[in-house]
BAKOLVEX-697923 format. One record per residue: residue in one letter; x, y, z of N, C-alpha, C in turn. Coordinates in steps of 0.02 Angstrom, whole numbers, plus 50000, padded with zeros to 5 digits. Example, Ala and Ser with C-alpha at 12.3 -4.5 7.8 and 13.67 -1.06 7.14 Angstrom:
2
A506604971650390506154977550390506604983550390/S506424988850354506844994750357506455000250394/
END
This chain:
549
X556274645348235556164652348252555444653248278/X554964649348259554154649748275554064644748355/X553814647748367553634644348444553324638148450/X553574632548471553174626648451552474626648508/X551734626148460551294627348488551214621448562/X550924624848583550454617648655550034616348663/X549434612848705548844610848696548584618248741/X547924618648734547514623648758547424618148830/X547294612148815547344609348902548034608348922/X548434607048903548934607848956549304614348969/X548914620548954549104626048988548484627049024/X548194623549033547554624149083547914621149157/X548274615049165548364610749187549014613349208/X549494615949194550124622049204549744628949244/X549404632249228548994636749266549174637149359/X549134633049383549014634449450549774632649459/X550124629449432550964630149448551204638049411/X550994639949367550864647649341551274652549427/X550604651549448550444653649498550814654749548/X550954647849565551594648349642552034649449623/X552214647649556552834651949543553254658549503/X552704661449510552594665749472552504673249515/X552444672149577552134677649626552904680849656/X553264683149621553804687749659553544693449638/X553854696649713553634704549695554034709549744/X554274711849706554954718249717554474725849758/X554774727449811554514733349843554984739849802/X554524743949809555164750849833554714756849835/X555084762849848554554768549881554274771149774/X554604767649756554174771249678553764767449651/X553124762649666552994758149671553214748949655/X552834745449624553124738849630552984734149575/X553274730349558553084725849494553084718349526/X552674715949479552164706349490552164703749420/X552544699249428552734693549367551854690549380/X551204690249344550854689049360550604682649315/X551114681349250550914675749203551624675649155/X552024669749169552744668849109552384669249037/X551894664649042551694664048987551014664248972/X550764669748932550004669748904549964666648827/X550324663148805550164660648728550594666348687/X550264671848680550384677048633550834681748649/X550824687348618551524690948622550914698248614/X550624702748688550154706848692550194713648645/X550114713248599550204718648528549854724948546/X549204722448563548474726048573548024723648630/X547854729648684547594726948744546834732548746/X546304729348772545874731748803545494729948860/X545294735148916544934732948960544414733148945/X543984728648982543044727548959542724729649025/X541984730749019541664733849074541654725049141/X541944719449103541774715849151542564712049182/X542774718949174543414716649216543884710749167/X543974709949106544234703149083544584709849026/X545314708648986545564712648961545864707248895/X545404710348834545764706248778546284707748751/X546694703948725547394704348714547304700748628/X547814706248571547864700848517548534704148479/X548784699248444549354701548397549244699948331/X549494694548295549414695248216549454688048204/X549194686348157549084680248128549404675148069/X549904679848035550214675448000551084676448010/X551254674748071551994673748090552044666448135/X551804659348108551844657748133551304652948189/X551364647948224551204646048280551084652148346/X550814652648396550984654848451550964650748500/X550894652148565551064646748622550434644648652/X549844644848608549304642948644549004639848591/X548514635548613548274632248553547514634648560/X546964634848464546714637448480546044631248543/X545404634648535544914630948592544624623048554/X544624619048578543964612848553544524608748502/X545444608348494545634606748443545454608348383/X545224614548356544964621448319545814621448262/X545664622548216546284624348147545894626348115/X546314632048066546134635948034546704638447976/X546354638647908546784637847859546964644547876/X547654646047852548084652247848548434652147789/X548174652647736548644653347680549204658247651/X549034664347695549614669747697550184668647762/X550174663747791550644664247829551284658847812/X551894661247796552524657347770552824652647802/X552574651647880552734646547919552234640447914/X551394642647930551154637647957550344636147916/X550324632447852549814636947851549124633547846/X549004628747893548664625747955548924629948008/X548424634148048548594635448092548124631848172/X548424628848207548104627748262547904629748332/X548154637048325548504641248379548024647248385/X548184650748441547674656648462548164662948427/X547844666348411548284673048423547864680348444/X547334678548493546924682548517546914677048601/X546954681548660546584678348704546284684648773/X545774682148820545334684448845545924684648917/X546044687248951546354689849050545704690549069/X545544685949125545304687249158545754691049238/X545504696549246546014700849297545744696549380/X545344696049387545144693749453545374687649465/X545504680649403545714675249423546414674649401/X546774679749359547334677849337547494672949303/X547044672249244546814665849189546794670249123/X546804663249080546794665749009546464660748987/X546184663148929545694658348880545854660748802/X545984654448768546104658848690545424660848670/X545594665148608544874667748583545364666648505/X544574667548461544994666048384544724672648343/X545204675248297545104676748255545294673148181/X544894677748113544924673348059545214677248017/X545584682148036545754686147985546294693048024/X546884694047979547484696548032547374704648043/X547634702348123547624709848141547824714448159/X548484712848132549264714348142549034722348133/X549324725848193549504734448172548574736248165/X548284735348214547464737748196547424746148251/X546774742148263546574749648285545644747748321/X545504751748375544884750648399544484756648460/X544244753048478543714756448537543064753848556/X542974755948619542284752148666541614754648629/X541114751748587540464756048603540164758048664/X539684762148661539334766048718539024757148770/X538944752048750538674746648770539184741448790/X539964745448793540304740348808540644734448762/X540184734348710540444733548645541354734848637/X541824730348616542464730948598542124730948494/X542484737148467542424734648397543064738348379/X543324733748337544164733348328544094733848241/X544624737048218544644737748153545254736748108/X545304736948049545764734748009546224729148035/X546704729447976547424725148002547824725547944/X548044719347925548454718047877548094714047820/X548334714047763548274709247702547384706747700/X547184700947735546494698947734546184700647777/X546344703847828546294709847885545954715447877/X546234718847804546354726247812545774729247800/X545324725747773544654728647785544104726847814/X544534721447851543894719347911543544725347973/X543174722848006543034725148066542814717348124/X543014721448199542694713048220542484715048278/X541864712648305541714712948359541664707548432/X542004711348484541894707848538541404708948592/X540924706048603540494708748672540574701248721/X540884708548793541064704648842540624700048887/X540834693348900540204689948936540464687749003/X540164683849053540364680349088540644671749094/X540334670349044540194660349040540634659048986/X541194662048954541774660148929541644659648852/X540844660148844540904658548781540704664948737/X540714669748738540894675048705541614673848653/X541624678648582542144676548532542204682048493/X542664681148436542634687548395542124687048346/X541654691648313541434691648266541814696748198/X542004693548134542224696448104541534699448057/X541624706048037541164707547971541684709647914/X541344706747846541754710147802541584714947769/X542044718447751542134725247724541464728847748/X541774728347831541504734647882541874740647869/X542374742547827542964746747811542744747847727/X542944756047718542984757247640543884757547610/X544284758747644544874757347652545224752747678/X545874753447656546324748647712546614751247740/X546754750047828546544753647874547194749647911/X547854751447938548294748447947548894753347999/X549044754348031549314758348070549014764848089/X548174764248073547674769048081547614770148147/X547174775548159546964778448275546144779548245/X545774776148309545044774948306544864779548365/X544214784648362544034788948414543424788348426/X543094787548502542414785648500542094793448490/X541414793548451541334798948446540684800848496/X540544807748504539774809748554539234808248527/X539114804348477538674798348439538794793248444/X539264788948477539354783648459539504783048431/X539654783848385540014781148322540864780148327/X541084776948287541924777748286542294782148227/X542884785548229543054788548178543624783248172/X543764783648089544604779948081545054783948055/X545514785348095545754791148049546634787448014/X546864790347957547274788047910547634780747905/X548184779847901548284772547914548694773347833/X549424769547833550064766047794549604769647713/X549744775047690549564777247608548784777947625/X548394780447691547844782747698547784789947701/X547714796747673547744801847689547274804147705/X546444800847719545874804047739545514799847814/X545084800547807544674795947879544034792747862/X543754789847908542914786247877542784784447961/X542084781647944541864780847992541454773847996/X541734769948067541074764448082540684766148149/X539974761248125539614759848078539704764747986/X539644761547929539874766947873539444770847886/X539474779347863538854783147866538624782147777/X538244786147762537984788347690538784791047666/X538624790047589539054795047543539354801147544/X539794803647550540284798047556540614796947618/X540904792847620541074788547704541674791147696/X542174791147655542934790647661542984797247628/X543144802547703543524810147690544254810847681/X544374815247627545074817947619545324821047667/X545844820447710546134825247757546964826047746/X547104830947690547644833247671548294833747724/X547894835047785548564834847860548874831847833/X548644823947829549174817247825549624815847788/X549444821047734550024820147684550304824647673/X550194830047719550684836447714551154832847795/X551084829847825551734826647875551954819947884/X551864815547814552034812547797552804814647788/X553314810447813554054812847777554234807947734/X554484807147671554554804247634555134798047639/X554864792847647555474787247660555464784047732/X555004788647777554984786947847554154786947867/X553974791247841553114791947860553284797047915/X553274792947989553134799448034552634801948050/X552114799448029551364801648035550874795448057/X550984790648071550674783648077550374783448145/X549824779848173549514781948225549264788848245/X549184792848221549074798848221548734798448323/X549054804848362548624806048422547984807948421/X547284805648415546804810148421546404810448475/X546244816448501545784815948558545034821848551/X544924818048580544194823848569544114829748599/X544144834748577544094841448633543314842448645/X543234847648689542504848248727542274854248684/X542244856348642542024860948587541694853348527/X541994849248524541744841948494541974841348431/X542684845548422543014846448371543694839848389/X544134837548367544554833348347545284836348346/X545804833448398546354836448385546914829448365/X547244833048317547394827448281548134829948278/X548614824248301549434826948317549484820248242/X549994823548202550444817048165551294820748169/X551824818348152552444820448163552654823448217/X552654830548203552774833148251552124842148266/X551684842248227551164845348241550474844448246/X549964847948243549464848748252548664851848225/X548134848748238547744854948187547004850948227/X546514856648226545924855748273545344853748199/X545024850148209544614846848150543964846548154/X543814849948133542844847048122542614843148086/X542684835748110542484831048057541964831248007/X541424836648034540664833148002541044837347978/X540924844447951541254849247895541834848647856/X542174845347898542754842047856543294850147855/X543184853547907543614859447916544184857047959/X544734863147945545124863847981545184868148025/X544824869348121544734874048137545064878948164/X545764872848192546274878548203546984874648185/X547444877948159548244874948164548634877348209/X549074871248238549474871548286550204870248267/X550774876448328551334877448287551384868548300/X552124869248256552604864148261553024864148336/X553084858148368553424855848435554224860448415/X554564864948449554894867248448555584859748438/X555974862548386556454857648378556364852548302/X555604852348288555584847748240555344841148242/X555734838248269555864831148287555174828648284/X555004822748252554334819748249554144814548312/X553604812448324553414809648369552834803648345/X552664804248292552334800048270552654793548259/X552444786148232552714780448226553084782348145/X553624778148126554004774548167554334777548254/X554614786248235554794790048286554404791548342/X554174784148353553634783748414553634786348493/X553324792548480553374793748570552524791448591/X552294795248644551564794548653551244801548690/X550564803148681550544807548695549814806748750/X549394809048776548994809948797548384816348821/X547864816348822547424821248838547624822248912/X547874826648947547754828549025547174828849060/X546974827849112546194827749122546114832349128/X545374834349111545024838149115544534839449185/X544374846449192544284848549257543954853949262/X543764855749301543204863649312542624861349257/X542174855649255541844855349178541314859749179/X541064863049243540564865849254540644873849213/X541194876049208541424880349184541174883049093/X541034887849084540764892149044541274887548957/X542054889448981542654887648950543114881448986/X543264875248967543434871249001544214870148943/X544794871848987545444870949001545594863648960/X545734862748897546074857248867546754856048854/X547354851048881547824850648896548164845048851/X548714843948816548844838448775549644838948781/X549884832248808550604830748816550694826848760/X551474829348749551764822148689552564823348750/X552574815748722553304813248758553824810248714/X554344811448713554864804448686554844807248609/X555094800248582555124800648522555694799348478/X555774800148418556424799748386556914807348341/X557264808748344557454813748287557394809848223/X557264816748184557054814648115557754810748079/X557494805648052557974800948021558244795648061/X557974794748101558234789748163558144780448132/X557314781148086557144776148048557664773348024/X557794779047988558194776547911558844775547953/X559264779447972559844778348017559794770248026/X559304767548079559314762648109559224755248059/X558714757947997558574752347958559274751447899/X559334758047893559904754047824560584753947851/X560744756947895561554757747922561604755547988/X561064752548039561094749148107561574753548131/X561384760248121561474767448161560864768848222/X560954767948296560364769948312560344774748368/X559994780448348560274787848382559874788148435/X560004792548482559724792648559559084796048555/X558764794648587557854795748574557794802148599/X557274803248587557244810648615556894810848712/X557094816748728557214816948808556674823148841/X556344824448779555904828048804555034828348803/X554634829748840553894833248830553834840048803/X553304838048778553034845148749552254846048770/X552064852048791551214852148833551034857248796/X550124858148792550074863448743549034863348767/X549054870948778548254872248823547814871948734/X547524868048702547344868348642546874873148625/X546414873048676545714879148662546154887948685/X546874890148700546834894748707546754899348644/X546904906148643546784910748593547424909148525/X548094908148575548784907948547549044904348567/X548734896248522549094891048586549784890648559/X550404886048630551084888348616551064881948652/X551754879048614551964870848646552534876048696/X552414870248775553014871248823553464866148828/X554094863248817554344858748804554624857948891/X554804852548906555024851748968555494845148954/X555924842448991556464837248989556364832049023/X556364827549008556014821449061556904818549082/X556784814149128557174811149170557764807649130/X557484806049066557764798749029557624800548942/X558024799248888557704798548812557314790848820/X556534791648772556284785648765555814787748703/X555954782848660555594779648611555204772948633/X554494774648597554244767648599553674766248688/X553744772648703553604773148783552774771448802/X552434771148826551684772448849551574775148893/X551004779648888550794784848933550094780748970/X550124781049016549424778549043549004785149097/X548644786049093548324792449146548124787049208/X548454787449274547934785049321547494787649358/X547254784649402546554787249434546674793549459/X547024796249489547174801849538547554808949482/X547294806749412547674812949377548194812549349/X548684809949398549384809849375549644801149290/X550314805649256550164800649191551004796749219/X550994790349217551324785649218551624783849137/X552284786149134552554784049058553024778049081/X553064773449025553234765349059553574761848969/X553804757348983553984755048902554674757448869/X554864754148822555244758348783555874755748770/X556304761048731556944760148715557234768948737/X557854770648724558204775748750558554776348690/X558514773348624558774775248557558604770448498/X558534773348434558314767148376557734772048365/X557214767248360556574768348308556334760148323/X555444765048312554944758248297555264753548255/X554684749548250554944742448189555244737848218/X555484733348147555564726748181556344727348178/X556854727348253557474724548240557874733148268/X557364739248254557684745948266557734748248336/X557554743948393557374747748463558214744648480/X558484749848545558934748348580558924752248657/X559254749348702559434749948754558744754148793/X558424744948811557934747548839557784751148905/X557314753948899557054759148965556644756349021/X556874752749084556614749549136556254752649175/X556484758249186556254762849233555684767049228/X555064766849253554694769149234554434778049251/X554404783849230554184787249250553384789749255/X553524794649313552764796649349552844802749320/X552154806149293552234815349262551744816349306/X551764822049340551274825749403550914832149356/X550544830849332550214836649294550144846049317/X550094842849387549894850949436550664852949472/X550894850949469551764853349499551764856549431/X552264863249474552524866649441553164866849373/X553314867149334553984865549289554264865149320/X554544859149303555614857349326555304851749390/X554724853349403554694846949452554094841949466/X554074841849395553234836549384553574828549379/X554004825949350554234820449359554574817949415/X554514809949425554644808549471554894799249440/X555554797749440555784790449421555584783749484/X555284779649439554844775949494555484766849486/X555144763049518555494755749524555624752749442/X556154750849446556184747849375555944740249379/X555634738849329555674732149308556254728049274/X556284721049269556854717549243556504715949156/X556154717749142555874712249071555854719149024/X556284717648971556124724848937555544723648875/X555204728948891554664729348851554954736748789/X555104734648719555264736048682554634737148612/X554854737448558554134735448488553844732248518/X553154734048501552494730548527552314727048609/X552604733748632552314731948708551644734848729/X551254735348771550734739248784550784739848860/X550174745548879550054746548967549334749148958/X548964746748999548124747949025548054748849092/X547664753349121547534754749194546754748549197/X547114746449240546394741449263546104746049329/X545604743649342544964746149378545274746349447/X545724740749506546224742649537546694745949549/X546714751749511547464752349508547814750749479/X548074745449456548694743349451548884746049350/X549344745549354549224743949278549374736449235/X549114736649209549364729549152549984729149110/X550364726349098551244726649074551154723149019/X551184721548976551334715548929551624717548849/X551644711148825551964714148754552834713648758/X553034714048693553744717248662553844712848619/X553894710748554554004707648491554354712148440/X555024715348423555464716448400555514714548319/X555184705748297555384703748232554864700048212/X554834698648151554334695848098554184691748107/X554244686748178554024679348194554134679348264/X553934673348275554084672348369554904671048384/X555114672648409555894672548414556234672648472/X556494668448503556324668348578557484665548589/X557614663248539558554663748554558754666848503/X559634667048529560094671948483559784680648481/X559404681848506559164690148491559204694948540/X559314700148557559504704348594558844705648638/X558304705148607557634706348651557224700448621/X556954694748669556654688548625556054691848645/X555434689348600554824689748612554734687348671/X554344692548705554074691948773553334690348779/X553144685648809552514681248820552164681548892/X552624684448929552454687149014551874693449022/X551824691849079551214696849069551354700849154/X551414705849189551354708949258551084715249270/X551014717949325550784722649340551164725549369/X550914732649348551324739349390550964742049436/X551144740549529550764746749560551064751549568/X550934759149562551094762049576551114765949652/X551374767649675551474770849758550814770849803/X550384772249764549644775349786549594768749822/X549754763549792549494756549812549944754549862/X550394757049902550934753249942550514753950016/X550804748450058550094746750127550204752550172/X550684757350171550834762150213550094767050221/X549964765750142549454772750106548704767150120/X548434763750143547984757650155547464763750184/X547684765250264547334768650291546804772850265/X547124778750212547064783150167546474781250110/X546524775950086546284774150032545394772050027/X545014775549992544344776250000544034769549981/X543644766550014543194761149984542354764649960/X542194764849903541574764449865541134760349901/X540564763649956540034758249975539474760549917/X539254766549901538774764849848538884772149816/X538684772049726538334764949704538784760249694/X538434753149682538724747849665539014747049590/X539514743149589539824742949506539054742849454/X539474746149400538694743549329538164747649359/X538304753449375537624758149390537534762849345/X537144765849304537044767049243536944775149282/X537144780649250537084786149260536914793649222/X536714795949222536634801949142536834806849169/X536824812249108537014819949096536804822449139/X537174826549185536974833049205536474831449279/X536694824749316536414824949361536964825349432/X536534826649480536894825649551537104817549553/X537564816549570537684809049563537934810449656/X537764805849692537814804549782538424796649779/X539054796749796539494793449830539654792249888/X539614786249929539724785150000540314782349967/X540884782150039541234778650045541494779350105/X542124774250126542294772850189542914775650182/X543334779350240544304779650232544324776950335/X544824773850330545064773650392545454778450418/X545834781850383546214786550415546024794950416/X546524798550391546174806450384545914807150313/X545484811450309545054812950262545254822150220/X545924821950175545754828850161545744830250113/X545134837350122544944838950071545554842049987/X545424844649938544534840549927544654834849920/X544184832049920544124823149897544004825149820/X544234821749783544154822949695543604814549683/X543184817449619542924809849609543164811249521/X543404805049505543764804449449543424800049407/X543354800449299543024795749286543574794449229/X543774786849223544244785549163543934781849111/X544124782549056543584779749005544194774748974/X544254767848959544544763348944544804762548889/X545614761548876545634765348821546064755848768/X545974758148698546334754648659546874755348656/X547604750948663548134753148673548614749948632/X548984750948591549394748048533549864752548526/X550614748648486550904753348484551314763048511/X550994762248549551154767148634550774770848610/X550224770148579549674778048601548884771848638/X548724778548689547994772548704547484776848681/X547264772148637546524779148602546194778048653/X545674782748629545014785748679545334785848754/X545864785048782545814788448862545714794248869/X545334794248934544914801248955544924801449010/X545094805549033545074805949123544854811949133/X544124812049187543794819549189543754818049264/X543854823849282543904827749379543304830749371/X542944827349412542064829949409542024833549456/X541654841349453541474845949516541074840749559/X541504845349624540774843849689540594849149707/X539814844449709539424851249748539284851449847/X539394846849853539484845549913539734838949975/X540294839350029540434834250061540414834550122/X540134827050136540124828550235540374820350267/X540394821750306540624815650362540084815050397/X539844807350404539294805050440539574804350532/X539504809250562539614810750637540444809050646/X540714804650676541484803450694541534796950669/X541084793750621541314788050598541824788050547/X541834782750491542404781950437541774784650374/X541204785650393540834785350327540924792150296/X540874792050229540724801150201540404800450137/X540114804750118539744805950078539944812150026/X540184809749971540134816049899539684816949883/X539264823549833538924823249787539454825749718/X539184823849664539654829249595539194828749580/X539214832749516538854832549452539294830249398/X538804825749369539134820849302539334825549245/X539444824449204539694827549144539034832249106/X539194835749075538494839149062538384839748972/X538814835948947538554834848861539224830348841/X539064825448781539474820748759539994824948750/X540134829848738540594831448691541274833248744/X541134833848812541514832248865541744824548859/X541194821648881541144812548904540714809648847/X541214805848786540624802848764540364797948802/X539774794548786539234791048777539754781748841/X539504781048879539944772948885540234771648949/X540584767648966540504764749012541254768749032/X541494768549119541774771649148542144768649213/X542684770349221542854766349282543004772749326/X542414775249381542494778349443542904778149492/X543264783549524543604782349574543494789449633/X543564788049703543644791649731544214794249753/X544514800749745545194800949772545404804949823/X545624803149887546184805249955546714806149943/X546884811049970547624815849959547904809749910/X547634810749849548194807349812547974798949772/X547794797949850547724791049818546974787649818/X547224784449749546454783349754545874776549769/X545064776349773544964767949795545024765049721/X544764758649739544754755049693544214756849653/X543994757849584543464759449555542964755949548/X542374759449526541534754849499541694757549427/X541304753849385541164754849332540274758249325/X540424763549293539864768249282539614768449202/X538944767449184538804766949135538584776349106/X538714778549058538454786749044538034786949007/X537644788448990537104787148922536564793848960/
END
């Protein structure tokens, strides 16, 4: 049932046959999918992008062997794991996106079901897990020369911290909020006394026997208060006070959305920031009806997922969820925001429940949500893929465009015959439309600034760039903040539509020139690094990475 491991060199040495045969790629007018790696070792649980373009990938540590071995002929005792317990194997490794390579990386302690986010420096610091895990913390800082690794600290955590959501805060800092019999939050770095707050939410939507509250959605609103979705509602939080500043109804219908009844939800971008009052927007998608868990775990009953969104303006006076119907039921889905605004939901099943063994009849097809179309016609069903990504798949917007695909592990080990969905070890990309060569013309190239240009509060920031074709207005400049992605929610994504103050065309050439103004206090944009884009009717260039501080 466990994957028999391989050498770390002879998947070095496999690599460039990887390659040639590995490059099919399916057109269609809803964009396109790229088998871009059969095999990365691991089975992608948990994905992040780094400011240097390389995206770490990790799953869990005691199921087993995985398909990579770890670096230098490297073993490592595993005494909680029932298969292997010498382990010689990776179960963390480094994508590099530009070469289409992998390198293992090690961890020492499991990190099954964690939780994380970028510091303001680019910094990856990842938290909890499981069993010898659960009160770790570990840090990654991204390098170029391969030899960058994890650092574990212990009991960086006052809890155990295990199906928990991590939020970068307008300090830097990280919040952790609840996690499997956690009903309060804490914070890394720890603060002073006391670190670990009670937050009663969690255990008032807790459902008994199912949870329903796991991963909690949180996003930061621009007031610098905390909105925090578990089940199927809501409530606006002031961490430092430890208030509750506003409650939000219940999603019309009931039905929870939290894990196991995993849908995903996301912040909408934000826009007009210049504005007195700035417009905060929060989608949830998918999901399960209540009891779908239990249905699926004790009676291999597994009921049809739920088929709808729900949107909701958070800062109004009387906020009110609008429910809308998406194309398809999906559990288990991911929401990704891309450059140009619009949210790409991808992943999934169409009935069951999270967990191991509960997903069914998976969802290929990926949909597009158009935020600014009117009801009844914001979605749009894009190219399906062949590889179903089910439990534990993930999706990341890389700095191109494209998105990152990987993931789906269903059961308690590597399991690859006899099973309805084997662990998937492939790795591809999704472009979406923006990227098809028709739209080439259209598409803005960034001449300056150059990537890694460090930028602050509240200034005129000046963009050149090039389009070959027509130019219409407005041109939007867009900033996405990189998000942690597990289990179908991606913490910390942020996507802000920065005012301009002014645009011109350099005589009848291709050149033009934006100015915006950057964000004007953390509590909009925290603190960190950013992947910029310029966007033409729609579509957008390839991004720089912008530092905010």
């Amino acid at each position: 049932m466990a994957a028999r491991a391989t050498t770390f060199y002879a998947l070095l040495l496999i690599t460039s046959l990887q390659l040639l045969l590995t490059c099919h790629v399916s057109f269609a007018a809803g964009g396109r999918w790229k088998l871009l790696l059969p095999n990365v070792g691991i089975s992608a649980m948990h994905m992040q992008l780094l400011r240097n373009d390389r995206v770490v990938m990790f799953d869990r540590t005691n199921f087993g062997p995985s398909n990579i071995s770890l670096p230098n002929g490297n073993c490592r005792n595993n005494p909680q794991d029932p298969v292997s317990k010498i382990d010689c194997t990776a179960h963390s490794i480094e994508y590099d996106v530009a070469s289409n390579t992998i390198r293992p990386l090690t961890v020492q302690s499991n990190t099954w079901c964690s939780s994380g986010s970028v510091r303001p420096d680019g910094v990856l610091v990842q938290t909890g897990g499981d069993r010898d895990g659960e009160l770790k913390a570990r840090i990654f800082t991204p390098c170029n020369n391969k030899k960058c690794d994890w650092i574990e600290i212990n009991n960086g955590l006052t809890k155990r911290r295990w199906y928990s959501s991590n939020h970068i805060l307008p300090d830097g800092k990280q919040i952790v909020i609840g996690g499997q019999g956690q009903f309060n939050y804490e914070f890394f770095p720890k603060t002073t006394s006391p670190n670990v707050i009670a937050l009663p939410f969690l255990a008032e939507t807790n459902d008994r026997g199912e949870e329903n509250n796991l991963y909690p959605y949180v996003f930061l609103n621009n007031d610098g208060n905390l909105f925090i979705f578990a089940n199927n509602r809501a409530i606006l939080l002031d961490y430092i006070k430890n208030t509750v500043v506003k409650t939000y109804p219940a999603i019309p219908g009931g039905d929870p959305r939290s894990y196991p009844s995993t849908g995903s939800a996301v912040l909408l971008p934000l826009k007009n920031l210049e504005a007195v009052k700035i417009d905060a927007e929060v989608l949830v998608c998918g999901g399960a009806p209540k009891g779908s868990y239990l249905l699926a775990f004790r009676r291999k009953t597994f009921v049809k997922a739920l088929d709808t969104c729900a949107r909701i303006k958070i800062n109004d006076e009387n906020p009110q969820w609008t429910v809308e119907k998406m194309p398809r039921a999906r559990v288990m889905g991911d929401m990704t925001l891309l450059p140009n605004g619009d949210v790409l939901i991808i992943n999934g099943g169409a009935s069951g429940s999270a967990a191991w063994e509960l997903g069914r009849e998976p969802v290929l097809v990926p949909d597009v949500y158009h935020p600014e179309n009117p009801v009844n016609s914001r979605f749009e069903s894009l190219n399906p893929t062949t590889i179903p990504r089910m439990y534990h798949s993930t999706a990341v917007l890389l700095r191109d465009g494209r998105v990152l695909v990987g993931g789906s592990n269903p059961h308690a080990f590597y399991n690859f015959t006899n099973v309805l969905f084997p662990t998937e070890l492939s790795l591809e990309a999704f472009s979406p439309a923006y990227l098809e060569p028709e739209f080439a013309k259209f598409r803005p190239k960034i001449q300056s600034p150059k990537s890694q240009v460090m930028i602050t509060y509240r200034m005129d920031l000046k963009l050149k760039f090039k389009v070959a074709g027509e130019v219409k207005g407005p041109v939007k400049v867009t900033m996405v903040f990189p998000s942690f992605t597990t289990h179908s929610f991606s913490m910390n994504q942020r996507l802000l539509v920065l005012d301009n103050v002014t645009f011109k065309r350099s005589g009848k050439s291709t050149n033009y020139e934006v100015q915006v103004k950057t964000p004007r206090s953390v509590n909009i944009a925290p603190p960190g690094y950013y992947m910029m884009f310029v966007v033409n009717q729609n579509i957008p260039s390839e991004g720089i990475w912008v530092r905010l501080q």
